[in-house]
C-alpha positions as CSV (number, residue, x, y, z in Angstrom):
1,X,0.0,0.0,0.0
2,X,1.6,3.5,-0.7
3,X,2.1,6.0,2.2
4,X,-1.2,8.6,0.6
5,X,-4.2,7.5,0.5
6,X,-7.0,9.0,-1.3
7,X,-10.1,10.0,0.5
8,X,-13.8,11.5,-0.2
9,X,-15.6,13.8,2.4
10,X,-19.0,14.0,1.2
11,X,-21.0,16.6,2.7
12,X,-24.4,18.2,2.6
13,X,-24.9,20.5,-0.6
14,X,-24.1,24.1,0.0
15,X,-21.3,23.8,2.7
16,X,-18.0,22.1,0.7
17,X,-16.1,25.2,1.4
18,X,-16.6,24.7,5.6
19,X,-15.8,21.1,5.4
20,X,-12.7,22.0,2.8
21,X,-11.2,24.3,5.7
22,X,-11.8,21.7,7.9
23,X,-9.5,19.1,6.5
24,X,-6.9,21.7,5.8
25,X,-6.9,22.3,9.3
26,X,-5.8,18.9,9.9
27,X,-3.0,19.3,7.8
28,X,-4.0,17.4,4.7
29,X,-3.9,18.3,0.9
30,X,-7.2,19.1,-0.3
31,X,-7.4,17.9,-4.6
32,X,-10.6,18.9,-5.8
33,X,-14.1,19.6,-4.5
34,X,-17.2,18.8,-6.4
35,X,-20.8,19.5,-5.1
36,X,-21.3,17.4,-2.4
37,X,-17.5,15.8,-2.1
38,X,-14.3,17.0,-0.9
39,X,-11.4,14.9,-2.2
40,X,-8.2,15.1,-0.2
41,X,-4.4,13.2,-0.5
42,X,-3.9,12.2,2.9
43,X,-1.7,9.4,5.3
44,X,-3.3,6.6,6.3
45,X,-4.3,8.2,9.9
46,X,-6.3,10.5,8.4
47,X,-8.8,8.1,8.0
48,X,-9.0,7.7,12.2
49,X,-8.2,11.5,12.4
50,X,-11.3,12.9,9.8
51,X,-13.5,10.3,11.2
52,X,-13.2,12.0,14.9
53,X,-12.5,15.4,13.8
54,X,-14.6,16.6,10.8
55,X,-17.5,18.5,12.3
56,X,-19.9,18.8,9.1
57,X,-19.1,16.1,6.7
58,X,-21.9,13.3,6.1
59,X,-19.0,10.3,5.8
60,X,-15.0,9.3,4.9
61,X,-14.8,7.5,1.8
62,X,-12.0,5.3,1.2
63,X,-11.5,5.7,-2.9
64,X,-10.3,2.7,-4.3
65,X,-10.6,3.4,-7.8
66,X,-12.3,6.0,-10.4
67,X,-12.2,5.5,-14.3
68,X,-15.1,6.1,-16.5
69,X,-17.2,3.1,-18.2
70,X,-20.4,3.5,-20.2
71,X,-21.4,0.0,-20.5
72,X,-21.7,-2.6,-17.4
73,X,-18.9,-4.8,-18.8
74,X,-16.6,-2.3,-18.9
75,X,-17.8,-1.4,-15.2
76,X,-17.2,-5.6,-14.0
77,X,-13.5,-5.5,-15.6
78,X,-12.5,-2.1,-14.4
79,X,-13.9,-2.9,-10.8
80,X,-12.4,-5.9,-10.5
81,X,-8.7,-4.6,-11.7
82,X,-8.6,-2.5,-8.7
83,X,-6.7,-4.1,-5.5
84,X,-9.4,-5.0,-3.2
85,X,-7.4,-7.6,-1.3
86,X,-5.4,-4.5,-0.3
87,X,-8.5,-3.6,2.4
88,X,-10.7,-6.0,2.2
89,X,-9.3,-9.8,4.2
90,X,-10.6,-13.0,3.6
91,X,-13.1,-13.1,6.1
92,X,-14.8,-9.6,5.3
93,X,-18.1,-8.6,4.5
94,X,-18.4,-6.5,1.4
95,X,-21.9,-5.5,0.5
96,X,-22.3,-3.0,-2.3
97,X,-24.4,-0.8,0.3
98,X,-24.8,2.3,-1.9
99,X,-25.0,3.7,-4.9
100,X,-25.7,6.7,-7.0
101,X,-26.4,7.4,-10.8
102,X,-26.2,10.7,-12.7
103,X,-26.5,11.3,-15.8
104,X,-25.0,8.4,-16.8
105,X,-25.6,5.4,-19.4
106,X,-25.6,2.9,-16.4
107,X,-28.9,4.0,-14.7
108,X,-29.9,0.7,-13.2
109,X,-28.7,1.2,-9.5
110,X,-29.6,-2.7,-8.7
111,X,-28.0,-3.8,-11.6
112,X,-24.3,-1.7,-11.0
113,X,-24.6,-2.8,-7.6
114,X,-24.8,-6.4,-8.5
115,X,-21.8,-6.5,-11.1
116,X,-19.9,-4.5,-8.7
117,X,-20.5,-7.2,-6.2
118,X,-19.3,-9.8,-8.5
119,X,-16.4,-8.2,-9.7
120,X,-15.0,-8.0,-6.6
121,X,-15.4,-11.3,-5.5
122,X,-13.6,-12.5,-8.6
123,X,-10.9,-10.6,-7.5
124,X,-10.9,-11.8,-3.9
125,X,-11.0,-15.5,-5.4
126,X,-8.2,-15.1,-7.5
127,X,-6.6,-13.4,-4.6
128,X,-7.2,-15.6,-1.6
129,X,-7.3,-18.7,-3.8
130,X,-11.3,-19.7,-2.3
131,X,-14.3,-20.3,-3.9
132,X,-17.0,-19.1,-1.5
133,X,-16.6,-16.1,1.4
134,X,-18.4,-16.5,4.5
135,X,-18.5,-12.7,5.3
136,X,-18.5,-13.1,8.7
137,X,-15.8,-10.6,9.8
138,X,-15.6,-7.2,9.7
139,X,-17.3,-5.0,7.6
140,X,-16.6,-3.2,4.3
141,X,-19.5,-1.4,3.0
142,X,-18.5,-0.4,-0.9
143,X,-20.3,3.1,-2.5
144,X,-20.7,3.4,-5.8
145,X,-21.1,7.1,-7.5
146,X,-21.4,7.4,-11.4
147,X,-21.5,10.6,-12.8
148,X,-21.5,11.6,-16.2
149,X,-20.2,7.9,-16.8
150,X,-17.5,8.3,-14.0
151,X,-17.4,5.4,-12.1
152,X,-15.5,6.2,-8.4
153,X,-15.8,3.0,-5.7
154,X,-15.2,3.7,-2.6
155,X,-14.6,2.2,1.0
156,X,-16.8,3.7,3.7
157,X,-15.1,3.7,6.4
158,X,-17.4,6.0,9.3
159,X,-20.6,3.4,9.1
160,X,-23.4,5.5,10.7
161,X,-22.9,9.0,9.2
162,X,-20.6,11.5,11.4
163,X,-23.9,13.5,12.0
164,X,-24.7,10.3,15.0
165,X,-22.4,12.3,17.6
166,X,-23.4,9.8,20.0
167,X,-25.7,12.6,22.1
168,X,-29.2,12.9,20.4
169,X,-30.7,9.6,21.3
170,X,-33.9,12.0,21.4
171,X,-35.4,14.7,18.1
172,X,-38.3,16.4,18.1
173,X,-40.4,16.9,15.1
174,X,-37.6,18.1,12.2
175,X,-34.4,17.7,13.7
176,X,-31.4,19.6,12.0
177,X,-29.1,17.2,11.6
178,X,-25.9,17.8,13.7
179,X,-23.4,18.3,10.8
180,X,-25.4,21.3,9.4
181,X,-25.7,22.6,13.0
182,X,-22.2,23.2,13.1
183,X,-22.0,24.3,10.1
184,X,-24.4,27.2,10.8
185,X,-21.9,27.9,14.0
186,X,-18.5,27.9,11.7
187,X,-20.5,30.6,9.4
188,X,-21.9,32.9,12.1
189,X,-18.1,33.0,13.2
190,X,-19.0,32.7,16.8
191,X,-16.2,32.8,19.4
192,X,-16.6,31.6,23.1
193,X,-15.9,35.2,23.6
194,X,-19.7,36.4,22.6
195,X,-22.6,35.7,24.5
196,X,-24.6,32.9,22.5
197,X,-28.3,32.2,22.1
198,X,-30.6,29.7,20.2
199,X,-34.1,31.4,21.1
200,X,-35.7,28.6,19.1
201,X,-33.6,25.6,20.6
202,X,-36.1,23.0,20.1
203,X,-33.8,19.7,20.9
204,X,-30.3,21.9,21.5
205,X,-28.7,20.5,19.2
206,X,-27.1,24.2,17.6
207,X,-26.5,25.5,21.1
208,X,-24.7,21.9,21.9
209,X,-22.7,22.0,18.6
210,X,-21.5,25.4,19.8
211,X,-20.6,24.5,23.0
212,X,-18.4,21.1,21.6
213,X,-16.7,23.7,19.1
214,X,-16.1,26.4,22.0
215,X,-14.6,23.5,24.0
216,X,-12.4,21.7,20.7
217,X,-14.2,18.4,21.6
218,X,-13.8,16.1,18.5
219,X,-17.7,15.6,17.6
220,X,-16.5,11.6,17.2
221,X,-15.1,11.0,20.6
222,X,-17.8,9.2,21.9
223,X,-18.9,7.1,19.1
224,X,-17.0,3.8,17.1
225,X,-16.5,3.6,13.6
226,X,-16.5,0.8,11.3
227,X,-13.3,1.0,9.8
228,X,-11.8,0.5,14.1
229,X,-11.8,-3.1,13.4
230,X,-10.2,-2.7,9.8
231,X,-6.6,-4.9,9.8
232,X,-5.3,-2.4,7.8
233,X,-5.7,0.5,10.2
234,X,-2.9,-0.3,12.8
235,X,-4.9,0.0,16.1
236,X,-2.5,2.1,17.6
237,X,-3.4,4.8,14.8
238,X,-6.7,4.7,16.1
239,X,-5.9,5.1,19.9
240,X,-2.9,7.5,18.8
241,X,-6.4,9.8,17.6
242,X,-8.2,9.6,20.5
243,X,-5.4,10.7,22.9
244,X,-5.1,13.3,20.5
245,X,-8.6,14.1,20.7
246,X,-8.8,13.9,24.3
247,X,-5.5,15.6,25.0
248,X,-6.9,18.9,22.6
249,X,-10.0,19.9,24.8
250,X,-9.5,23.7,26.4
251,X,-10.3,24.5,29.4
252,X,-12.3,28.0,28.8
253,X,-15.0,28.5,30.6
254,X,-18.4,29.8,28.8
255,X,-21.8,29.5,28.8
256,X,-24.7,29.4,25.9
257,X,-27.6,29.6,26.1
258,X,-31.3,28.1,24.5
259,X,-34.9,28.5,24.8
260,X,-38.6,27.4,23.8
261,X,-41.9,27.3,24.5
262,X,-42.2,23.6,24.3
263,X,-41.0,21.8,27.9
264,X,-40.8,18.5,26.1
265,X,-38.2,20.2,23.5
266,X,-36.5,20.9,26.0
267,X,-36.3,18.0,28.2
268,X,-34.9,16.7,25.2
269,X,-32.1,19.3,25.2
270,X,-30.8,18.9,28.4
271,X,-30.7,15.2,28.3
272,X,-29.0,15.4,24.7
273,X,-26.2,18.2,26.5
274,X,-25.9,15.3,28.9
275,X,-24.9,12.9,26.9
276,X,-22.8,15.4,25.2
277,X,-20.7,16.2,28.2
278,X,-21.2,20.0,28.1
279,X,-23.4,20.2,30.9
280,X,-21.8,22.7,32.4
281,X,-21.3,25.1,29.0
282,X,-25.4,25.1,28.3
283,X,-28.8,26.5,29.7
284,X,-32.4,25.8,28.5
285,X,-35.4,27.8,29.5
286,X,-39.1,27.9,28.9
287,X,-39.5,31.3,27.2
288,X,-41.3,32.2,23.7
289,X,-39.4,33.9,21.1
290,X,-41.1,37.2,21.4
291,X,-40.7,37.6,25.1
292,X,-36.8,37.8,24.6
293,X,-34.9,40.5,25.8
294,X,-31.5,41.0,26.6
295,X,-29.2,44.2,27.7
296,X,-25.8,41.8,26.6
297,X,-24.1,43.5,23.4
298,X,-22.8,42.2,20.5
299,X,-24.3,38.1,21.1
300,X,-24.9,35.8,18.3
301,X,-28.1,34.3,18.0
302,X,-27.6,30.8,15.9
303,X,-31.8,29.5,15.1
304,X,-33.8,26.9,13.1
305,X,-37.6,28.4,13.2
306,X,-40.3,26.2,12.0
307,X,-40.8,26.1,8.5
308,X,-44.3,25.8,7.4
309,X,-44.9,22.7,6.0
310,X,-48.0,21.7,6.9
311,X,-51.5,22.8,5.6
312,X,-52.7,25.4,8.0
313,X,-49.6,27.1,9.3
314,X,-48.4,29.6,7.1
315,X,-50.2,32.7,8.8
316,X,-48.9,31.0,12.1
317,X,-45.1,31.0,10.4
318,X,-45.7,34.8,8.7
319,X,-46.5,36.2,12.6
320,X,-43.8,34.0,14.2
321,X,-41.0,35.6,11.5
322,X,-42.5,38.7,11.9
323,X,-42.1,38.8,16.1
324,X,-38.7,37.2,15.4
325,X,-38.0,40.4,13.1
326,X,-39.1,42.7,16.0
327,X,-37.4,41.0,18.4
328,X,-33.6,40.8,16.7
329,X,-33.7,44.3,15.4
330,X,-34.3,45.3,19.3
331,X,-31.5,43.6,20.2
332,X,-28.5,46.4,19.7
333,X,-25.5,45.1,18.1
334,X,-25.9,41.8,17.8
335,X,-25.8,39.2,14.4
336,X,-28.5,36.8,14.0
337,X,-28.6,33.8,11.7
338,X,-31.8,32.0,10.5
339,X,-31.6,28.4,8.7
340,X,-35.4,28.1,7.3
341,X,-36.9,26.6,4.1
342,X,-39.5,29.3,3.8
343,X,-39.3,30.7,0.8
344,X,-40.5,34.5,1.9
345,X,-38.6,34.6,5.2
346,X,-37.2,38.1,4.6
347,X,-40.0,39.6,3.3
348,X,-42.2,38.5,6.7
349,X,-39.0,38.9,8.8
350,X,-38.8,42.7,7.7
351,X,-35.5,42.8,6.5
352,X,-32.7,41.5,3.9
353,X,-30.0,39.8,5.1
354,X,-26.5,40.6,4.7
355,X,-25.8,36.9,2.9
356,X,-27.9,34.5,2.1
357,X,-26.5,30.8,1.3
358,X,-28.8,27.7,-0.1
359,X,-27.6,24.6,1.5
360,X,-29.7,21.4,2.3
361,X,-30.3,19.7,4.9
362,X,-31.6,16.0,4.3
363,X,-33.5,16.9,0.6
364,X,-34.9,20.0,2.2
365,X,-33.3,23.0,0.3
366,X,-32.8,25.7,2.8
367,X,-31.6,29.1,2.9
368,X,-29.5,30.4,6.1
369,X,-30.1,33.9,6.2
370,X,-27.1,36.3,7.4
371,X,-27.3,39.7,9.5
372,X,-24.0,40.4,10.5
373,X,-23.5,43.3,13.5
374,X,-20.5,45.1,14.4
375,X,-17.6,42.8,16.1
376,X,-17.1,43.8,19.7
377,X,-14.1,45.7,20.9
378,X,-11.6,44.5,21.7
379,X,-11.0,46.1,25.1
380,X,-15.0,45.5,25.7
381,X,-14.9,41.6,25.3
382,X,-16.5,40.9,28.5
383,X,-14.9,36.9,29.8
384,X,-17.9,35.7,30.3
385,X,-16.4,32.9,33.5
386,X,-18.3,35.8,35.7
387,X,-22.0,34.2,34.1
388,X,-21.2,31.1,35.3
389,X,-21.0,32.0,39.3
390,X,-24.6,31.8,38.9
391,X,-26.5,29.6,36.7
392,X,-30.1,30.5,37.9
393,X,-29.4,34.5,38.1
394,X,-28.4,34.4,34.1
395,X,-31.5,32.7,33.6
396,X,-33.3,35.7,35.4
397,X,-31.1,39.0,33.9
398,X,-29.3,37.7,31.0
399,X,-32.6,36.9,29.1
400,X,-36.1,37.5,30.3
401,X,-37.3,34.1,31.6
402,X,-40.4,33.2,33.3
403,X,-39.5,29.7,34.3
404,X,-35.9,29.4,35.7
405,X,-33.6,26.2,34.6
């Protein structure tokens, strides 16, 4: 095997450029990026190190091997050239577990997934000299993308997407999935430095991304991954991360804020902070949007509002975007960001945002609205360790409340 691998973030449409930074961050050589995909040239413990690290990518892919093929021949000798054996041991499992089709002369999923299947188990045969594979071992799940008539096969090697933290064992009705929650954080350009609020926190999980990025815990830490039981990921590459990982947590001291009007919602969000470990960084309260007030300057509010979806509650969505417009412009110097896929947000929330970027989160297309205020300065940055002396008396002065923690 040669000392760089090549590997595939793919990521949620919209937000390639956050995810880009990210792997440069860890040090690794980013090679192209395509809607939805992020290819980087990397060592072989980047695959342990993006895997814990990489806040807003969907997956790692593995590539094995891209080349282009327009008939399903060509795609069963070209996929079974490339050097499975290299990842895949005798007692693997190997099911072709996705696939995707673009644009591209082999449209039957069921039937690329099937000769892909076959091709590399003739390769495996002719490699490990056996007729028959019991599977039984660890696993390998292969992905297939064709575009255009570009064939790349890849190893996955996260299993559950990077989005399952490990935390939200709980959602309410439309959860935002965790990767594009900290995406929205990376783009406000929050700082542990600025007060932080989520007035519309539903389950937490934006206010409990924030809080993991303000402390630099790796959103993987407290989950597995399928490639951990890969031979050909040296274990002590894997432990090597986590100490890492572990070793890379700060100790500032902040605190962030959330509320709603629903107490199940937020039930939910202080057991999911739980499980989260950041505890101690968070606050929920029972409060409805338009009661907020606040005499902190130059906060970041971070929200997903209800859409609209349902029959019935678009005059109900028009008000609530309306108050919310009320309510933010009140607020003196601070930025606000709205994720929502209403199509008419600014026109009900009574004013056009300073950006406005369409990502998607799941197959709902979104737009996450913008309004940037003036930065602090410098020599007003207020630490904010004095807020956590008393948890109950933010709840009571920082923002209006009328139902303490």
């Amino acid at each position: 095997m040669s000392k760089k691998i090549n590997l595939i973030a793919t990521v949620a449409f919209g937000i390639e450029s956050v995810v880009k930074e990210e792997i440069k961050k860890l040090g690794y050589e980013v090679t192209e990026v395509e809607n939805g995909k992020i290819r980087y040239c990397a060592p072989l413990e980047a695959i342990p190190r993006s895997n814990l690290w990489l806040r807003c990518a969907d997956r790692v892919l593995l590539e094995i091997g891209r080349f282009k093929a327009v008939t399903f021949d060509e795609l069963f000798e070209k996929t079974k050239a490339l050097p499975w054996e290299n990842w895949i041991p005798v007692d693997g499992e190997f099911p072709a577990a996705k696939i995707t089709s673009v644009k591209s002369t082999l449209f039957s999923k069921s039937d690329g997934q099937r000769i892909v299947k076959k091709a590399v188990v003739e390769r495996l045969k002719s490699k490990y000299h056996v007729d028959w594979f019991e599977e039984n071992g660890g696993r390998y799940p292969i992905h297939i993308q064709i575009l255009k008539d570009e064939v790349t096969l890849s190893l996955d090697t996260s299993g559950s997407g990077l989005n399952k933290r490990g935390y939200r064992q709980y959602g309410n009705e439309a959860p935002l999935k965790e990767t594009i929650s900290a995406a929205l954080v990376y783009l406000s350009h929050w700082r542990p430095d600025r007060f932080f609020l989520d007035p519309l926190c539903g389950s937490g999980t934006i206010v409990i991304e924030a809080a993991m990025m303000g402390k630099n815990i790796a959103p993987g830490l407290k989950r597995d991954f399928v490639s951990e039981t890969w031979a050909a990921i040296p274990a002590d590459l894997w432990e090597q991360a986590r100490q890492e990982a572990e070793a890379a947590i700060n100790d500032k001291e902040f605190l962030l804020l959330g509320s709603d009007c629903d107490p199940d919602a937020l039930k939910q969000a202080r057991t999911n902070a739980e499980l989260a470990g950041v505890t101690e960084l968070v606050a929920f309260q029972k409060l409805p949007v338009q009661a907020v007030s606040t005499k902190k300057k130059y906060g970041v509010i971070i929200t997903n509002p209800p859409y609209g979806e349902r029959i019935g509650e678009e005059k109900e969505i028009q008000r609530l975007y309306r108050d919310m417009g009320k309510v933010f412009r009140s607020l003196d110097d601070w930025s606000y960001f709205i994720i929502t896929g209403y199509e008419k947000f600014e026109k009900y929330f009574g004013q056009a945002a300073t950006k406005n970027r369409k990502l998607y989160n799941g197959d709902i297309k979104t737009h996450y609205y913008q309004y940037y205020g003036p930065l602090p300065p410098r020599k007003r940055r207020v630490d904010q360790v004095e807020t956590l002396n008393n948890r109950n008396e933010i709840n009571n002065q920082d923002i209006s409340s009328n139902e303490n923690r």
